[in-house]
C-alpha positions in Angstrom: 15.5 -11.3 -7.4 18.7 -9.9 -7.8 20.9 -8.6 -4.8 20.9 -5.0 -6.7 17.1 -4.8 -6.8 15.8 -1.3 -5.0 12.4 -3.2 -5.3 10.7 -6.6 -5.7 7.4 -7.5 -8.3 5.8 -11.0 -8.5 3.7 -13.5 -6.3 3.5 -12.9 -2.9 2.7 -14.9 0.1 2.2 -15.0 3.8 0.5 -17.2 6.7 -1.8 -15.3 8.8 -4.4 -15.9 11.5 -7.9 -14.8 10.1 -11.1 -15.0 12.2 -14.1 -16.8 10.7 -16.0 -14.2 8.0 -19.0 -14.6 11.1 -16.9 -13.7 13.4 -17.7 -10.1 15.4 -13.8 -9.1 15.5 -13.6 -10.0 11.8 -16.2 -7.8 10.9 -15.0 -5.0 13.1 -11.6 -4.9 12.1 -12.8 -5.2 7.8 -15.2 -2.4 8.7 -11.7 -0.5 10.0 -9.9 -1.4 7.2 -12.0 -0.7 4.1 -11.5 -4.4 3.0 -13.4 -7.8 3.4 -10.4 -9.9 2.4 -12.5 -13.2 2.9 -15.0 -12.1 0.4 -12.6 -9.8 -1.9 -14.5 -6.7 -1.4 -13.5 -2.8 -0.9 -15.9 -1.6 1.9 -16.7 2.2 3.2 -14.6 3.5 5.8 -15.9 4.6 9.1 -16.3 8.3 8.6 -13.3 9.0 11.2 -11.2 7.2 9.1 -9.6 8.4 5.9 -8.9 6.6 3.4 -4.9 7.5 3.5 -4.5 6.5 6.7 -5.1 3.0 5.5 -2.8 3.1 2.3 -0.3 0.4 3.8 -2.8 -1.7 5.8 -5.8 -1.7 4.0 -4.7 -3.8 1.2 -4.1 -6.7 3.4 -7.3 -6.8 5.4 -8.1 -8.2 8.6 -5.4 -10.3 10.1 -2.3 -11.4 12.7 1.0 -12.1 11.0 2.7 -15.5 11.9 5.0 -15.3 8.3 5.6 -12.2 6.7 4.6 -11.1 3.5 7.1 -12.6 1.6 8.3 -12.9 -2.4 8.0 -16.5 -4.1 7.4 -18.3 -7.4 3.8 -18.4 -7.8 4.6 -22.2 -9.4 5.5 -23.1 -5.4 1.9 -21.9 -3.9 0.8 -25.8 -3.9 3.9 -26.6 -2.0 4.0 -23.6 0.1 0.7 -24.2 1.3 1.3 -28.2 1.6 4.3 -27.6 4.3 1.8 -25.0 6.0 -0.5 -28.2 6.5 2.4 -30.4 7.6 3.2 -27.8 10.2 -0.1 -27.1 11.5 -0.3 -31.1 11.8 2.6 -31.2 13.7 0.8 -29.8 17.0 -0.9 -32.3 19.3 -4.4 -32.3 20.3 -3.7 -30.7 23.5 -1.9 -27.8 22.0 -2.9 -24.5 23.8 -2.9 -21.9 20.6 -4.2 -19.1 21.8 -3.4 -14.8 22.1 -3.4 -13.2 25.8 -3.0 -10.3 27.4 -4.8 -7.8 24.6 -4.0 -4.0 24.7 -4.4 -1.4 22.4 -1.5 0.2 21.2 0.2 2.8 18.6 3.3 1.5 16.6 5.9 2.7 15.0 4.7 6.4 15.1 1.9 6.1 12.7 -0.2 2.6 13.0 -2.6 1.4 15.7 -2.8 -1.9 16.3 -4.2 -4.9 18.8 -1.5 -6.3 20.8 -1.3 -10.0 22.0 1.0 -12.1 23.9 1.1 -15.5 21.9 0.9 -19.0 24.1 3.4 -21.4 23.6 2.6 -23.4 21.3 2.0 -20.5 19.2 4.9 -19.3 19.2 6.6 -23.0 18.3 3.9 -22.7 15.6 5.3 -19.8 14.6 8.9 -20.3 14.9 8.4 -24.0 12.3 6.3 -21.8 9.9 9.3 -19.7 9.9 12.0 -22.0 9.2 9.6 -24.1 7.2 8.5 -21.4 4.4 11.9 -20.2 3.8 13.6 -22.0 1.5 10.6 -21.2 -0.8 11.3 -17.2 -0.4 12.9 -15.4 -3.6 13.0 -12.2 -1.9 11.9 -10.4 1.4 10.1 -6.7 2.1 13.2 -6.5 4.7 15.6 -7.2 2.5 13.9 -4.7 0.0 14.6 -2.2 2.8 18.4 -3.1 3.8 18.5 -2.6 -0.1 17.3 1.1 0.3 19.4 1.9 3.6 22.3 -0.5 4.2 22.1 0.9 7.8 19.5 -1.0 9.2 19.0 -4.0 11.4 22.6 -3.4 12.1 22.2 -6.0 15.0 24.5 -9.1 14.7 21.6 -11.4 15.7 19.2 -9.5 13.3 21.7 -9.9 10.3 21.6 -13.5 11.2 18.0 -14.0 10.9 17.7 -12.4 8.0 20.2 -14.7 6.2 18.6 -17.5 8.1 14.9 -16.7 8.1 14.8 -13.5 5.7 13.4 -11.3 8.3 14.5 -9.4 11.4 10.9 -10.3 13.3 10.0 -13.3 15.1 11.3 -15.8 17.7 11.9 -14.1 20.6 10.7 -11.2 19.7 7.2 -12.2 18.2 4.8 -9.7 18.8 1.3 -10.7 17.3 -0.8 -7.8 16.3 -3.9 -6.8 14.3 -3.0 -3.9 12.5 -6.2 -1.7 12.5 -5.0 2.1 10.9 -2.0 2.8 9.1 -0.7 5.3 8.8 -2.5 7.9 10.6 -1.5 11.2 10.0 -3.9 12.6 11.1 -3.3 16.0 14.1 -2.6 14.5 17.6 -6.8 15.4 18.7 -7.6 13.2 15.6 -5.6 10.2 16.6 -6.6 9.8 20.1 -10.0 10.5 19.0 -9.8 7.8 16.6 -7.5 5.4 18.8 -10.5 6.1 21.9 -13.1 5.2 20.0 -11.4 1.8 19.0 -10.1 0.9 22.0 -14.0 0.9 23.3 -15.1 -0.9 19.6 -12.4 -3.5 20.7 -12.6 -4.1 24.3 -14.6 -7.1 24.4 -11.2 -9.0 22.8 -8.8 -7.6 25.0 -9.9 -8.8 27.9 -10.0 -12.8 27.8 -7.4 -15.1 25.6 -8.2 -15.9 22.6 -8.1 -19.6 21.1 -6.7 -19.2 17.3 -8.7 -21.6 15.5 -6.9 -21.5 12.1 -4.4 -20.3 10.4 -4.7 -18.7 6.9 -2.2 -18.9 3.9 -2.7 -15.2 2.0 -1.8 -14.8 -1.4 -1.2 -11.7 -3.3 -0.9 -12.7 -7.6 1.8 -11.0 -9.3 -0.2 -7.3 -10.8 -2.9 -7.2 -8.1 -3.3 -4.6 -5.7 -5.3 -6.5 -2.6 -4.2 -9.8 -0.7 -6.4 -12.9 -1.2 -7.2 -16.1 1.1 -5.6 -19.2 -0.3 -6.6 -21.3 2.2 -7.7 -21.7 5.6 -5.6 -24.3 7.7 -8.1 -25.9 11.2 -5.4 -26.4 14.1 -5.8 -29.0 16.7 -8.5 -27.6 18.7 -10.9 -27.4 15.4 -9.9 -31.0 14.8 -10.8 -32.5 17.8 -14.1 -30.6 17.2 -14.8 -32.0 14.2 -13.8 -35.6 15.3 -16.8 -35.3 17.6 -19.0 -34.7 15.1 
């Protein structure tokens, strides 16, 4: 991509955390979303849900970012998802990979999302995912941004990231998050309507930590509208499992 680029086309990838397609918080949050990612499928919304509100996050489906939703050549998918492997390797069997502290919460004016802290080790998961994948990115929705409006992430350290990492987020100030509306633009009654309601739909997973199990590597093919599942990536905790077995 060229520096003078207002906006970016191609192959597009990403390394999310995706519950099983069994799962009850996977099938609450697709139901949300209008989209079964795991099985490629456009579902109904819920009724209080229109379907503008999910015009940025429904294309995505279900899922937690750990590396944004980046640019690449779709020739460097089989590496890409190779170094994801190597990474996820790199934990130890006693690695704690898990999301705490759950809360319900509205973001940047429009969205509504599940909160998390991250453990440790996620975030060192994280943080090598981040440095890992980057040589591999050809261009960043951030960057697409700062294209638009030279005035943002004016922050030194933010700058620095993004020539480093190609993104603003992360590191210390990872914030894991299922994004379950967006936008909603709906009146103010509608949106605390709709964000009561799924704060009781979600409570049971706010309450407890969650172990992550996996982590997914999303693609989305140059042309297509919807993000797919490449693969799915067991982390120690799933390994030890299946050593037992």
């Amino acid at each position: 991509m060229t520096a003078s680029r207002l906006t970016a086309e191609g192959t597009r990838f990403a390394v999310y955390v995706c519950p099983p397609a069994d799962s009850a918080l996977y099938r609450l949050g697709s139901e949300v979303l209008g989209y079964d990612v795991r099985a490629r499928q456009v579902r109904p919304l819920p009724a209080d849900v229109r379907p503008e509100w999910q015009a940025l996050a429904g294309p995505y489906g279900f899922h937690l970012t750990l590396v944004e939703g980046f640019w690449c050549a779709a020739a460097s998918l089989p590496a890409i998802e190779a170094e994801v492997r190597a990474a996820a390797a790199c934990l130890s069997p006693a690695a704690d990979v898990s999301l705490h502290a759950g809360r319900m919460e509205y973001r940047s004016g429009t969205g509504i999302g599940l909160m998390f802290g991250p453990s440790p080790h996620l975030l060192v998961l994280h943080t090598l995912l981040l440095a890992r994948l980057a040589p591999f990115v050809t261009d960043s929705p951030f960057e697409v941004r700062l294209r638009r409006d030279p005035a943002l992430y004016p922050a030194g350290w933010q700058r620095q990231r993004l020539a480093l990492l190609r993104t603003p987020r992360g590191l210390d100030t990872f914030e894991p998050h299922y994004t379950l509306v967006d936008p909603c633009l709906g009146s103010a009654q509608e949106r605390e309507a709709l964000g009561q309601r799924l704060s009781r739909d979600f409570a049971a997973f706010l309450t407890t930590p969650m172990p992550v199990e996996s982590v997914s590597l999303f693609v989305k093919p140059d042309g297509e509208e919807r993000w797919q599942v490449r693969a799915d990536i067991p982390l120690p905790a799933v390994r030890r499992e299946l050593q037992r077995t």
